[in-house]
C-alpha positions in Angstrom: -220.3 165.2 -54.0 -221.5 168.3 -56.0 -223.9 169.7 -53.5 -221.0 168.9 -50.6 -218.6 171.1 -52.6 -220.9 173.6 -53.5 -221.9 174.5 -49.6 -218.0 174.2 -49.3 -218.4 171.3 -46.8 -214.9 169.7 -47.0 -215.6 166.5 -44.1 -218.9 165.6 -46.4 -216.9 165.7 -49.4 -214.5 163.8 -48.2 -216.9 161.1 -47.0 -218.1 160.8 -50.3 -214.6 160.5 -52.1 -214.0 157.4 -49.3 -217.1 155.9 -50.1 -217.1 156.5 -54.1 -213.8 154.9 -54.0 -214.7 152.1 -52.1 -217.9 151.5 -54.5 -216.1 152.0 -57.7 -213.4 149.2 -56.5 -215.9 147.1 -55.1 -217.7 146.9 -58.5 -213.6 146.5 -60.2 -214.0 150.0 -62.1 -210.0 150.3 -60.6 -209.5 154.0 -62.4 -212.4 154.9 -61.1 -211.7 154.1 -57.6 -208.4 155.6 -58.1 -209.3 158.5 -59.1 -211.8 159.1 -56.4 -209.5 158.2 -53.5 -207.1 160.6 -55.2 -209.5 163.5 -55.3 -210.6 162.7 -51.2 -206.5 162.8 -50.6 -206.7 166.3 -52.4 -209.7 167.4 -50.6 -208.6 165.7 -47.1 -205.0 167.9 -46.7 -206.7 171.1 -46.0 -208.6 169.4 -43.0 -207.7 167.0 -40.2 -209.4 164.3 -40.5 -205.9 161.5 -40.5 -208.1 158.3 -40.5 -209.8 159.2 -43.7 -206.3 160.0 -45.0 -205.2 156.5 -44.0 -207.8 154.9 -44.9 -207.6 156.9 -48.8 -203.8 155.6 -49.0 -204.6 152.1 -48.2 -207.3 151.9 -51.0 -204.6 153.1 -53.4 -202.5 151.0 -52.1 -204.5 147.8 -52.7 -205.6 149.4 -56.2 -201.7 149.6 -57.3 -201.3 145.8 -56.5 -204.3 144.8 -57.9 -202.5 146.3 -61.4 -199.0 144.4 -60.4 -197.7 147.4 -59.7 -196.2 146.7 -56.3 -193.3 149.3 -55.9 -195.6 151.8 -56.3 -198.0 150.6 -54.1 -195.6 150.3 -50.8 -195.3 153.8 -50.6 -199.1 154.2 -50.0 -199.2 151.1 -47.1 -196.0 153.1 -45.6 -197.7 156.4 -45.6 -201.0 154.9 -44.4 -198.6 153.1 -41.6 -197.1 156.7 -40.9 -200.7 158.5 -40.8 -201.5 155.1 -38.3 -198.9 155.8 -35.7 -199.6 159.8 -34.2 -203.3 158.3 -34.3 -202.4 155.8 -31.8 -200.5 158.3 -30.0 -203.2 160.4 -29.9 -205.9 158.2 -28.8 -203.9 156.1 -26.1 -207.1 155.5 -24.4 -208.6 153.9 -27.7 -208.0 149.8 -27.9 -207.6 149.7 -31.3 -204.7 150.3 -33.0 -204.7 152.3 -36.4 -201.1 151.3 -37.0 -201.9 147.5 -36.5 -204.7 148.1 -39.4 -202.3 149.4 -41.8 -199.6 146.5 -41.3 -202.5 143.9 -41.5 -203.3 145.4 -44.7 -199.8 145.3 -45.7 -199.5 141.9 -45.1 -202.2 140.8 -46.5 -201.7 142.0 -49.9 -197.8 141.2 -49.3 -199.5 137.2 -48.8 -201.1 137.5 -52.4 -198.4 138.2 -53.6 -196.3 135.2 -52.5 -194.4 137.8 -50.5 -194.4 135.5 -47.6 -191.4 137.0 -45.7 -192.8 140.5 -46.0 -195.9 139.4 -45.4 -195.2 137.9 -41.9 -193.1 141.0 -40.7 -195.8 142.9 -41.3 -198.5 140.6 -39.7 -196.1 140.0 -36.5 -195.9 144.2 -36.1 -200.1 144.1 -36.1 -199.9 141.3 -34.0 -197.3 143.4 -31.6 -199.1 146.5 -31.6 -202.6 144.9 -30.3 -201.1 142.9 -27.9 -199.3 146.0 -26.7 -202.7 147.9 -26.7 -204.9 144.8 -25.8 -207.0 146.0 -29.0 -210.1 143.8 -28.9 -209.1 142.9 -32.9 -206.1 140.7 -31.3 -207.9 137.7 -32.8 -207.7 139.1 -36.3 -204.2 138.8 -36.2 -204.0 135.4 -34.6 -206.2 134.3 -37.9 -203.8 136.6 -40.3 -200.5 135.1 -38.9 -201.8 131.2 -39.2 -202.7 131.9 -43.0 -198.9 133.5 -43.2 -197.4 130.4 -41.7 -200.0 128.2 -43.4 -198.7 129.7 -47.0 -195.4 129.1 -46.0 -195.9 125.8 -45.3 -195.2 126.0 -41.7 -197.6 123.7 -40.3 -196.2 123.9 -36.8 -196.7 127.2 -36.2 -200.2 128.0 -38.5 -201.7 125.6 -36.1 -200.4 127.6 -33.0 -201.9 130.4 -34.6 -205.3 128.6 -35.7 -205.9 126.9 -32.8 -205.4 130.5 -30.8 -207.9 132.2 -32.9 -210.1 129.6 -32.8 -209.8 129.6 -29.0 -210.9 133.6 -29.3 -213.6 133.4 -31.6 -211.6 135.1 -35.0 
C-alpha cells in the first residue's frame, strides 16, 4: 500500500485496500477490515474502476451485519446493487451479471438474519437477472433459493429448487 501510493498508482492501491479488507475480515479483525474497505472507497472515486467499488460496499455491508447493525448496512447492498446495474449495461455481451451478485449477497445475509421474506426477494431478482442473461452462475441461485425456501420451511418448493441445482451441478 505505501509504495502504491508513493508512485501515485491509484488501481494498485486500490487492489490492495480490496485485498487488506478482505484479509483483515477473513481473520475477524472487523475494524480493520472496515477501515480498509473504507480507505479503497476513498481512493477508488477518483478512478473508474465500478466493480472494485461494488465489490468495497458489499464488504461493508457484510461487516455492518456482522455487528447487528442492519439498517446501516442496507444502504451499502443498495449502493453495491446500483454500482451492479450500469455494469451490466455496459458489458451486455458479458454472461455474468454484477447486479445478480449484489442481490445474492443481499439475500444471503438477509437469510442469517431470519429475514426470510427479504431474503427471497432478493434471491428471486438474482435468479431473474441470470436467467435474463443466461449467466453461467444460474446454478448458484437455484442452490440460494432452495436454502430460502428450505428456511422457510417450504419443503415443496426447496426441493424444486434443490433438485434443479442438483440437476446443474451447483
Amino acid at each position: 500500500r505505501h509504495y502504491a501510493t508513493e508512485a501515485h498508482d491509484s488501481q494498485t492501491s486500490q487492489t490492495v485496500y480490496f485485498g487488506l479488507a478482505n484479509l483483515y475480515m477473513a481473520f475477524g479483525d472487523r475494524p480493520a477490515a472496515a477501515l480498509a474497505a473504507r480507505q479503497g472507497l476513498q481512493a477508488v472515486q477518483y478512478t473508474d474502476q465500478p466493480s472494485l467499488r461494488m465489490s468495497l460496499y458489499l464488504i461493508l455491508g457484510r461487516l455492518e451485519i456482522r455487528e447487528q447493525r442492519l439498517d446501516s448496512a442496507l444502504p451499502y447492498f443498495f449502493e453495491a446493487i446500483a454500482t451492479g446495474q450500469p455494469l451490466d449495461a455496459q458489458r451486455p455481451a458479458s454472461k455474468q451479471s454484477h447486479e445478480a451478485e449484489a442481490w445474492d449477497n443481499l439475500g444471503f445475509e438477509m437469510m442469517q438474519c431470519g429475514r426470510l421474506d427479504t431474503a427471497e426477494e432478493a434471491v428471486c431478482r438474482a435468479w431473474r437477472l441470470r436467467q435474463l442473461r443466461t449467466d453461467p452462475r444460474l446454478p448458484q441461485s437455484y442452490a440460494l433459493l432452495s436454502s430460502v425456501f428450505y428456511a422457510k420451511r417450504d419443503l415443496p418448493r426447496a426441493k424444486f429448487w434443490n433438485e434443479r441445482a442438483a440437476r446443474q451441478g451447483a
